[in-house]
Residue, then its C-alpha position, 0 to 999 in steps of 0.5 A: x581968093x577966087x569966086x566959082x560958079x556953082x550947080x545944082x544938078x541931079x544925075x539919073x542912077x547914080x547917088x553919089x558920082x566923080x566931078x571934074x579932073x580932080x575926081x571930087x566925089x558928089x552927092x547927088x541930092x536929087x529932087x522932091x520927085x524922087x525922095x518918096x522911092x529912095x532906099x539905101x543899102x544895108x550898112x550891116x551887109x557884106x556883099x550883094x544884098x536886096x533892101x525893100x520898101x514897104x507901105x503902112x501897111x507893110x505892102x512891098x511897094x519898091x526893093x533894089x538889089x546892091x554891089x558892094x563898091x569900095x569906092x561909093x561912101x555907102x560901100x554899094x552900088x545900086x544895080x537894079x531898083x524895082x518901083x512897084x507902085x508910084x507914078x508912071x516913068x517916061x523915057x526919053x523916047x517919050x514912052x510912059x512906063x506905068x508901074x511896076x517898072x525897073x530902073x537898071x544901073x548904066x540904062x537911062x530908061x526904065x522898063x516894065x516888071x516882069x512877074x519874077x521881079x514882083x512881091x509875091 
C-alpha cells in the first residue's frame, strides 16, 4: 500500500504518449483550448489518410492527415494538422502565427499555410 503523487499535464502534439520506465501508455486529455480543433482518424481506414473538420455550414475549417502506427490505440499518428480558421498560434520564440497555420508532428511551432494546404 503505497500513496504517489500524481499530474495533470498536457503534452503538445501528441494525444496519447509512453510515461516512465515501465512505458505506461497515456492519454493526454489536453485542455478546453484545444478541444474545438480536435479531429480523429478514420477508424475504417487502413493507411494514410486525411479527415476534415467543417463548420455549420459545412466550410472546411481544419483537416489532418495520419500514419498508421500499431502502437497508438487509434492505430494513427497524426503528422500534420491544418487550423484554417480559430485563434492565432504563438510560438515560443513569441511570434503570433494568425490562421490558417500548420502544426507538424516532431515541431513544437506552428507555421502559416501555404495555399496548397488550403480548402479550395
Amino acid at each position: 500500500n503505497r500513496i504517489d503523487a500524481t499530474y495533470n499535464l498536457t503534452v503538445a502534439d501528441f494525444h496519447t504518449y509512453f510515461v516512465g520506465e515501465e512505458r505506461v501508455l497515456v492519454h493526454n486529455c489536453g485542455g478546453a483550448g484545444r478541444g474545438g480543433n480536435r479531429l480523429k482518424p478514420d477508424p475504417d481506414a487502413s493507411g494514410e489518410h486525411s479527415t476534415v473538420k467543417r463548420d455549420g455550414d459545412g466550410n472546411v475549417t481544419g483537416h489532418a492527415q495520419w500514419r498508421p502506427n500499431d502502437k497508438n490505440p487509434t492505430g494513427f499518428d497524426q503528422v500534420k494538422r491544418v487550423d484554417v480558421t480559430g485563434k492565432p498560434h504563438t510560438n515560443k520564440d513569441g511570434t503570433s502565427v494568425p490562421t490558417p497555420h500548420v502544426h507538424e508532428k516532431g515541431t513544437k511551432d506552428v507555421r502559416p499555410a501555404r495555399t496548397d494546404e488550403l480548402p479550395k
